[in-house]
C-alpha positions as CSV (number, residue, x, y, z in Angstrom):
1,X,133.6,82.0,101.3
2,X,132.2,80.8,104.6
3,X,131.8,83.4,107.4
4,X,131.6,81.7,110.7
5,X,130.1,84.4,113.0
6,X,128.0,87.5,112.6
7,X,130.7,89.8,113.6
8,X,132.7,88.6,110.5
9,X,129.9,89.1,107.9
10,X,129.2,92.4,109.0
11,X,133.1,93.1,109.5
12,X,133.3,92.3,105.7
13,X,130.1,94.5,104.9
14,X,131.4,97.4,106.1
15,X,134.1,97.2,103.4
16,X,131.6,98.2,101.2
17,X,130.7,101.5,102.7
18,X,131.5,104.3,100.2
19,X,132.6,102.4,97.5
20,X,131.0,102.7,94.0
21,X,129.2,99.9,92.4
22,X,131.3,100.4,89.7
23,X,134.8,100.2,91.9
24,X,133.0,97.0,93.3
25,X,132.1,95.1,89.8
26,X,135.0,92.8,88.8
27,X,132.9,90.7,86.1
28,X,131.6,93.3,83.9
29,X,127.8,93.2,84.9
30,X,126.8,97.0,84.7
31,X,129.0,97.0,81.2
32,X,127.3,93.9,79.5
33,X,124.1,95.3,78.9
34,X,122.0,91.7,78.5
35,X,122.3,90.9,82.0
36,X,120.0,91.2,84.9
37,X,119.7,91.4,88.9
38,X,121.8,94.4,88.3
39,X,123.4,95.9,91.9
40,X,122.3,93.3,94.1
41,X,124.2,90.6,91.7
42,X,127.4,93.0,91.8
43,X,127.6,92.5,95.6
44,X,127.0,88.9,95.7
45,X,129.7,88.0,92.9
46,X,132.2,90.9,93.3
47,X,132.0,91.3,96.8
48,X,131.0,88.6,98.5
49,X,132.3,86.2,96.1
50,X,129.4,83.5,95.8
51,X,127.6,82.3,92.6
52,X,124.1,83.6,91.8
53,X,121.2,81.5,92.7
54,X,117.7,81.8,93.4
55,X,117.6,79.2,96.5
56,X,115.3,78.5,98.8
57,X,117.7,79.1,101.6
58,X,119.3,82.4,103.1
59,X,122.1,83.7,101.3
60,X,124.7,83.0,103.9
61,X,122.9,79.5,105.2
62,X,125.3,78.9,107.9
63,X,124.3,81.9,109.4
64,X,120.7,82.4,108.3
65,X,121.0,85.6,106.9
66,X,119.5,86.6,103.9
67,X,121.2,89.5,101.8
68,X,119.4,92.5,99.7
69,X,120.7,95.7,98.2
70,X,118.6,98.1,98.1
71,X,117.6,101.8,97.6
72,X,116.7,104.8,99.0
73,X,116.3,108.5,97.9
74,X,116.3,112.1,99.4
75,X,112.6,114.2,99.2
76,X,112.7,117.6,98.5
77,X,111.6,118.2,102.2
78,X,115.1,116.6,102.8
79,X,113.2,114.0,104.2
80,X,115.1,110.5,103.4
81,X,112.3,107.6,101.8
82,X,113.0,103.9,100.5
83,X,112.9,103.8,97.0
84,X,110.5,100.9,97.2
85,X,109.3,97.6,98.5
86,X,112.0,95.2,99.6
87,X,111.1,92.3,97.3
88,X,112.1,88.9,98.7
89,X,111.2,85.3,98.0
90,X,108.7,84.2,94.9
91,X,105.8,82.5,96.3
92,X,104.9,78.8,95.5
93,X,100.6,79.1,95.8
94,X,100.7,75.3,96.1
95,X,103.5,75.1,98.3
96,X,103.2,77.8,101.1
97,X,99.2,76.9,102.1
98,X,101.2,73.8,103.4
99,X,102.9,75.4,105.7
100,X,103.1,77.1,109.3
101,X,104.5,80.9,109.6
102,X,108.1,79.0,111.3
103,X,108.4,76.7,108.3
104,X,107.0,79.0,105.4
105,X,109.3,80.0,102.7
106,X,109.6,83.2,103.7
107,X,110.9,82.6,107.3
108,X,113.0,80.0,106.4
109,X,114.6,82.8,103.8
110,X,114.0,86.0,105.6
111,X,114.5,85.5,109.6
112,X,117.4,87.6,109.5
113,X,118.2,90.4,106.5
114,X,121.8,91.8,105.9
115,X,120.2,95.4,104.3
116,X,123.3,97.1,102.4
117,X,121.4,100.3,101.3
118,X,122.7,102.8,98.7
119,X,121.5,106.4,97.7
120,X,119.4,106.7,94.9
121,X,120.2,109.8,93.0
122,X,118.5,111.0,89.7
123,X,120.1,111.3,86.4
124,X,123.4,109.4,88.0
125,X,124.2,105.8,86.3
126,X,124.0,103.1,88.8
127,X,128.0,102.3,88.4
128,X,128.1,105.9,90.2
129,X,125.8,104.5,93.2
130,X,127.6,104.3,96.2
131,X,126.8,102.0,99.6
132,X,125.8,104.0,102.4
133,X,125.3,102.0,105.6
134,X,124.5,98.3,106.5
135,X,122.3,97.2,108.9
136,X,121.4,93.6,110.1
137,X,117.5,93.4,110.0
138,X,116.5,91.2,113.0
139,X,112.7,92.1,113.0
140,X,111.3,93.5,116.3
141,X,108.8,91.4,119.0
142,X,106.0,93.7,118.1
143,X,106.9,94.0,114.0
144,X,106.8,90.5,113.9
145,X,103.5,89.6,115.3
146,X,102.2,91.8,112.8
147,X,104.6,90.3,110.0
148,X,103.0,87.0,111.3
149,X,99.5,88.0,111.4
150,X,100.4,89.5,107.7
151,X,101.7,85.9,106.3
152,X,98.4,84.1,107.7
153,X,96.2,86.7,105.6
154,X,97.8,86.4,102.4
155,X,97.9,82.1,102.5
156,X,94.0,82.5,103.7
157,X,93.2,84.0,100.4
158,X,95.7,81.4,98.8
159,X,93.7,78.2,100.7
160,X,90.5,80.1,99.7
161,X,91.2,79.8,96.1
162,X,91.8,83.8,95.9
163,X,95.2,84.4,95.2
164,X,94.1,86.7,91.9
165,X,92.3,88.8,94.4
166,X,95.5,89.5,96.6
167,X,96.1,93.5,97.0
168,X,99.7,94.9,99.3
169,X,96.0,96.6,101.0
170,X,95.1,93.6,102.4
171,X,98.2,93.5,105.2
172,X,100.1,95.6,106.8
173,X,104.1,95.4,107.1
174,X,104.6,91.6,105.0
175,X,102.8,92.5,101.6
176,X,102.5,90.0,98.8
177,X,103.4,92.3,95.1
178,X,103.3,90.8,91.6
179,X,106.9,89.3,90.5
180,X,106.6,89.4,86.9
181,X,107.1,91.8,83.7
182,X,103.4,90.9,82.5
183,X,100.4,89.4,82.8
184,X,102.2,86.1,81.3
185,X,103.6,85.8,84.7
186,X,100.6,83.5,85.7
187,X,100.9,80.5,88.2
188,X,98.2,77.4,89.4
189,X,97.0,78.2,92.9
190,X,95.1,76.3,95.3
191,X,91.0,75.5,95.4
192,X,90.8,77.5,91.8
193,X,90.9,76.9,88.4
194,X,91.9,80.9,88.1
195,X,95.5,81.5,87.3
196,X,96.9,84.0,89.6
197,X,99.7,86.8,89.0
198,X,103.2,85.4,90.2
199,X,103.8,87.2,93.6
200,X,106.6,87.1,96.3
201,X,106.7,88.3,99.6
202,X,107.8,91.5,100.5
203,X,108.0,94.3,103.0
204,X,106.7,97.1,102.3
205,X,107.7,100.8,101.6
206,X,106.2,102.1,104.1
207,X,107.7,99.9,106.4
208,X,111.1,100.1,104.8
209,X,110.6,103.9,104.9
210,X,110.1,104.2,108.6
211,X,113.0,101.2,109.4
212,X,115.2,103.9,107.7
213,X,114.3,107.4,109.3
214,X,114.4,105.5,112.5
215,X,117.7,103.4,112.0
216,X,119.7,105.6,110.0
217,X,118.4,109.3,110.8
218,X,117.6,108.2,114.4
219,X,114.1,109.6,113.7
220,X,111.7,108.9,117.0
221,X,108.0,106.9,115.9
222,X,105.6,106.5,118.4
223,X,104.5,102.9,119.1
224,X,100.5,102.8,120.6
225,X,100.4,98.6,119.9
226,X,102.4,96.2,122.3
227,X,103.3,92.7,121.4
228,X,101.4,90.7,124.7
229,X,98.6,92.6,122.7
230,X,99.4,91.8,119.0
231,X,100.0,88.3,120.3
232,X,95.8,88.0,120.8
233,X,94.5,90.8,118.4
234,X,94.8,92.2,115.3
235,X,96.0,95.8,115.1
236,X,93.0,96.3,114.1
237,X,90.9,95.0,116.8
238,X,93.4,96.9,119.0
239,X,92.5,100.2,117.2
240,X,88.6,98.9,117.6
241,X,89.2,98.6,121.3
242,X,91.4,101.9,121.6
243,X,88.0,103.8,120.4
244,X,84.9,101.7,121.6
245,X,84.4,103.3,125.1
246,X,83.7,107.1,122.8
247,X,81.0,105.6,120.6
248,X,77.5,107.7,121.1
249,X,79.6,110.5,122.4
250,X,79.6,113.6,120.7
251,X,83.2,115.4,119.0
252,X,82.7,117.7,122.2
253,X,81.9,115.3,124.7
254,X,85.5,113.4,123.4
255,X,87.3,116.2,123.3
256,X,86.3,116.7,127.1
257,X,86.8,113.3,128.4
258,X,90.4,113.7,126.4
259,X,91.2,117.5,127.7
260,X,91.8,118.0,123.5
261,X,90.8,121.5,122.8
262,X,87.8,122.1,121.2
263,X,87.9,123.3,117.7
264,X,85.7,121.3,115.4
265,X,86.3,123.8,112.0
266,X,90.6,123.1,112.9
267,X,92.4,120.6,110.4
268,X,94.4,119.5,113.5
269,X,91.0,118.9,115.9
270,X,90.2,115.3,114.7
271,X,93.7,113.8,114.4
272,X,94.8,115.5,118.3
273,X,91.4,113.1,119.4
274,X,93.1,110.1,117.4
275,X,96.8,110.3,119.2
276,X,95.1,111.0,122.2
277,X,92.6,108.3,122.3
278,X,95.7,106.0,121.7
279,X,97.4,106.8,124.3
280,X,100.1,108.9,122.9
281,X,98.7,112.3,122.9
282,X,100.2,115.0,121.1
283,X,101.9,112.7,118.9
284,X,101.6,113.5,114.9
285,X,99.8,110.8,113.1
286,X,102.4,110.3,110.7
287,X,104.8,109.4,113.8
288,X,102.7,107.1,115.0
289,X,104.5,103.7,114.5
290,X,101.9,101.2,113.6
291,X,100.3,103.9,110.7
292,X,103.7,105.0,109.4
293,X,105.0,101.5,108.9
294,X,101.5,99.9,107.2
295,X,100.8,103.3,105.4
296,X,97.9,104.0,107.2
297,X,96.2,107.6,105.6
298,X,94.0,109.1,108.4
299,X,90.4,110.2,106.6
300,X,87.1,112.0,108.3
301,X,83.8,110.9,107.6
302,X,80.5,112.7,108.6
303,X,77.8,111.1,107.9
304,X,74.4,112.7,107.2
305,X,71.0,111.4,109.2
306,X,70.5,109.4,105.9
307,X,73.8,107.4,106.2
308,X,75.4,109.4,103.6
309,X,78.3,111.3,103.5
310,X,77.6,115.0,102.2
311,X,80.6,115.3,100.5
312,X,82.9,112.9,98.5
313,X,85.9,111.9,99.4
314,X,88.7,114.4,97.7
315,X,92.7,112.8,97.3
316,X,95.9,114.9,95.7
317,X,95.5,116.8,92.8
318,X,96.3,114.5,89.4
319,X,99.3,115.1,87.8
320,X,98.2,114.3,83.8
321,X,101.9,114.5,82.7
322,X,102.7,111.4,84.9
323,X,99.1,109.3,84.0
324,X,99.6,109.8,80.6
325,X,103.3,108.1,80.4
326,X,103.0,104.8,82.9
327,X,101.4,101.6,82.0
328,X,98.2,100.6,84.3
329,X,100.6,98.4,86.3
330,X,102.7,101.2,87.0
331,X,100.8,103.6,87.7
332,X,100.4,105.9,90.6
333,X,97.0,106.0,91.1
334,X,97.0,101.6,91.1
335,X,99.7,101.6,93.4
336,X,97.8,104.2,95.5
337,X,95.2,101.8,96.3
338,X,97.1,98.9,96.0
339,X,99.5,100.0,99.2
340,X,97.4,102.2,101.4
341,X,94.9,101.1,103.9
342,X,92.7,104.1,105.3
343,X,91.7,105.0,108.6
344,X,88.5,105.9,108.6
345,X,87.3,108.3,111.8
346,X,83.3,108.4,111.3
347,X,80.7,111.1,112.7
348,X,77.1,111.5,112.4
349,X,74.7,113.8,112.4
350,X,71.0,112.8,113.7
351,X,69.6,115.9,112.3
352,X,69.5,117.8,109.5
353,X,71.2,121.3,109.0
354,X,67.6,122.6,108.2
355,X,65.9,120.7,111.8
356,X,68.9,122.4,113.4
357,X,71.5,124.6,112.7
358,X,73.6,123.7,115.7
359,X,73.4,120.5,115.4
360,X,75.3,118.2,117.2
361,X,77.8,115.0,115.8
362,X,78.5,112.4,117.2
363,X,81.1,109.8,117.3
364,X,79.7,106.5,115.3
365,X,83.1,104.6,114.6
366,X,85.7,103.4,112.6
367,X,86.6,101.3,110.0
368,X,89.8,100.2,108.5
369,X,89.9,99.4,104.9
370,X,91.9,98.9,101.4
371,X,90.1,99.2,98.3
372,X,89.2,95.7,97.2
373,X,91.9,94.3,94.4
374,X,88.9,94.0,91.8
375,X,87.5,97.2,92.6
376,X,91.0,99.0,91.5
377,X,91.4,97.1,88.2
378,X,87.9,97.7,87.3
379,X,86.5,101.0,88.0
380,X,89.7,103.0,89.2
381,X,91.2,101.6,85.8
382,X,88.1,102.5,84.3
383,X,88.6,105.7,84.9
384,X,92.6,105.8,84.3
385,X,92.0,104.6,80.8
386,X,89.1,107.3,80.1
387,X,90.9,110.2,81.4
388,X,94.0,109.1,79.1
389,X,91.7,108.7,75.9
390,X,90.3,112.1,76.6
391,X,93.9,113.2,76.9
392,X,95.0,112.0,73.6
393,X,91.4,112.8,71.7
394,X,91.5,116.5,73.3
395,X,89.6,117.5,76.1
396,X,86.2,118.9,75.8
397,X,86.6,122.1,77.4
398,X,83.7,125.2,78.0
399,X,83.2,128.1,79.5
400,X,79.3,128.9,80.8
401,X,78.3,131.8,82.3
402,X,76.2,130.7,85.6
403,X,74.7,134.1,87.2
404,X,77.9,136.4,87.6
405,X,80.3,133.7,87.4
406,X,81.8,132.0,83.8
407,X,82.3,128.5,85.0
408,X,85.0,126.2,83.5
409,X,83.3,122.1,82.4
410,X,85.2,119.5,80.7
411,X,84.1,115.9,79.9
412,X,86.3,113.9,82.5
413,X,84.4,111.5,84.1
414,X,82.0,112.8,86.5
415,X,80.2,111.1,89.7
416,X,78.0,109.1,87.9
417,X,80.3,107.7,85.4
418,X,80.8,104.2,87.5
419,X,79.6,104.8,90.9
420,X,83.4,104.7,92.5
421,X,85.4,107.5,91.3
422,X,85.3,111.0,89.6
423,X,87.4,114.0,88.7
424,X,86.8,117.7,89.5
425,X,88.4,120.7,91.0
426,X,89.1,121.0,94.4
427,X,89.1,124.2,95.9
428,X,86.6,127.6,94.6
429,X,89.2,128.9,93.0
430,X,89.4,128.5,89.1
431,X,92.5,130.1,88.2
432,X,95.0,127.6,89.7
433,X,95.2,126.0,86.1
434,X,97.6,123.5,84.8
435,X,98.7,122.6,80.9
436,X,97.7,119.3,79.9
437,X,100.4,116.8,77.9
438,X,98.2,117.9,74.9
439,X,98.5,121.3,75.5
440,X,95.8,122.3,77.0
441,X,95.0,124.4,79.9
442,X,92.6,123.1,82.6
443,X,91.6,123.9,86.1
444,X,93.9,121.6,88.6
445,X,91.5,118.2,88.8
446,X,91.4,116.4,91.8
447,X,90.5,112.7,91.9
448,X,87.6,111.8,94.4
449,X,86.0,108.9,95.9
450,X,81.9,109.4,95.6
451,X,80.3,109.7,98.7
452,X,77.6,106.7,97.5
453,X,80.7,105.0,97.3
454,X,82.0,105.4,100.9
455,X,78.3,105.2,102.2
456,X,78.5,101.6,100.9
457,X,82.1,100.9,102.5
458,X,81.3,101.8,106.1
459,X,77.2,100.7,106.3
């Protein structure tokens, strides 16, 4: 069926609202266990009535509207998250470098999205699913200079003959994510003899996740980025410009100049100079607009008078359970890297604590980055496969006696076990202990970044 105007598509989508998946399937597909596409097929067969395909052109053509089913769950904060990405259309390496942004495949597919979400619920099959609202995705002027900025970084890397090398780090909203069930899902690209993983274009969950609070829970983000200025710069040149003028300054001196209370020792000091030096002062980082959609994670640096951080950089603490039953692919700790880009807020010192024990610090930068795609399946996989062969082998686990003190040690990989990564506790506290998939009992490990590791990131 043909629907001749907006207001009819989206008259017949709302049909759909609270009805099961399994009250919408008419041709058996969630029974007949061999075939795939799952929910999104049921919709376009059952509901919508059109055969499958896997065109190059929207879904409903004579409106330009593409259509995707997709998922999202409730946190235990009662928070509401996409499930994941919003995977669109495959992309053709040798095709899309041919292209601009208006006549690349995935504007031609994706100018206009009819999202028919659906809650997620654990232990439920998805017959029991149910659609919850519709909305028509028409992207806005500011999310799509980004989107376009996004599209011309990932076909850079395809002319450059780097498409193997492509990470969802490298861009912000439009990410590029493997399409395949293995590594046999390898395609010619451009300039390089190297096969690269099949990948499509998609948006990510970050992005989806704010598009939701904001559009179904009327959630309120913060936008510091307009799009006369995303029109000439990157958001990250805008975020260059936003701090320039405090360079040389010291934390106090900023905090002045910003009327941000001074508190250097207060989690809350460093982020309240960061909203305010944006422009939307008081704002939590996590409602600001531009870091919540491109899942931008806010990190200090001080830096010692030798350019080195003291400390290493610490993350969340690991859960083993979870590492020890996911492929590498899968895993949390890949798609951690993978899908974050950091924000990283860096202070000096010019003097040692010994020269001067009120030192001052001072404002040096920042530096936005994504861990390079060979860095994660090297060393950070590195690293994932030795804690998991420790795991099954059996931890080796001691207990020394260091002055008063019986210290817990292990054999996970420690700082100098690649230069990039390590385990250890976080915290002074050695009781907080967890049991291991083996059985046994550890202090909670945290996963770290070494601090040789992030001097060599931001010299």
């Amino acid at each position: 069926m043909e629907y001749k105007t907006v207001e009819e598509l989206m008259t017949k989508a709302q049909e759909a609202i609270g009805k099961t998946f399994g009250e919408i399937d008419l041709k058996g597909r969630l029974t007949n266990t061999k075939s795939k596409g799952g929910l999104g097929q049921v919709i376009e067969e059952s509901f919508f009535g059109y055969k499958i395909n896997s065109d190059a052109r929207p879904d409903f053509e004579e409106l330009g509207i593409e259509l995707k089913v997709t998922p999202f769950k409730q946190n235990k904060d009662k928070s509401i998250s996409a499930k994941e990405r919003l995977v669109l259309n495959i992309i053709n390496y040798m095709d899309e470098v041919n292209t601009t942004f208006e006549t690349s495949s995935f504007w031609k597919k994706n100018e206009k999205i009819l999202l028919m979400f659906y809650e997620w619920l654990p232990n439920y099959e998805p017959k029991d699913f149910y659609i919850y609202k519709n909305i028509l995705l028409s992207y806005p002027a500011a999310d799509l200079e980004i989107i376009k900025q996004d599209w011309e970084t990932i076909v850079e890397k395809i002319r450059n003959g780097k498409a193997h090398e492509i990470s969802e780090g490298d861009t912000n909203y439009l990410g590029a994510c493997t399409k395949g069930a293995s590594k046999n899902s390898l395609r010619p690209q451009p300039n390089s003899n190297i096969p690269a993983m099949q990948r499509a274009f998609s948006l990510k969950q970050s992005y989806m996740t704010a598009f939701l609070r904001k559009y179904v829970n009327n959630e309120e983000l913060v936008s510091f980025a307009k799009q006369r200025d995303l029109q000439e710069k990157s958001l990250e040149s805008l975020l260059n410009d936003k701090f320039a003028p405090y360079i040389g300054l010291t934390d106090k001196e900023i905090a002045t100049r910003l009327n941000v209370t001074y508190n250097k020792d207060s989690k809350s000091f460093v982020p309240s100079i960061v909203s305010s030096l944006l422009g939307i002062k008081g704002t939590r980082l996590e409602k600001i607009e531009e870091f919540a959609k491109a899942n931008i994670q806010f990190k200090t640096i001080r830096l010692e008078p030798n350019g080195k951080p003291k400390e290493s950089m610490s993350f969340e603490n690991i859960d083993f359970h979870q590492w020890t039953n996911e492929s590498w692919e899968e895993s949390y700790i890949r798609d951690k890297f993978t899908s974050t880009k950091f924000l990283f807020v860096i202070f000096e010192f010019t003097e040692t604590k010994k020269q001067n024990p009120d030192r001052k610090l001072y404002f040096k930068g920042i530096k936005l980055w994504n861990m390079p795609l060979p860095t994660i399946d090297q060393e950070i996989k590195q690293i994932w496969e030795e804690v998991n062969r420790l795991i099954q082998q059996g931890l080796h686990i001691e207990f020394k006696k260091r002055g008063t003190k019986t210290v817990e040690t292990n054999n996970l990989p420690k700082v100098g076990f690649n230069g990039v990564a390590h385990l250890r506790p976080k915290g002074k506290d050695g009781k907080d202990k967890v049991i291991l998939p083996n059985g046994q009992t550890i202090t909670k490990q945290c996963f770290w970044l070494n601090n040789g590791y992030i001097s060599q990131i931001i010299r």
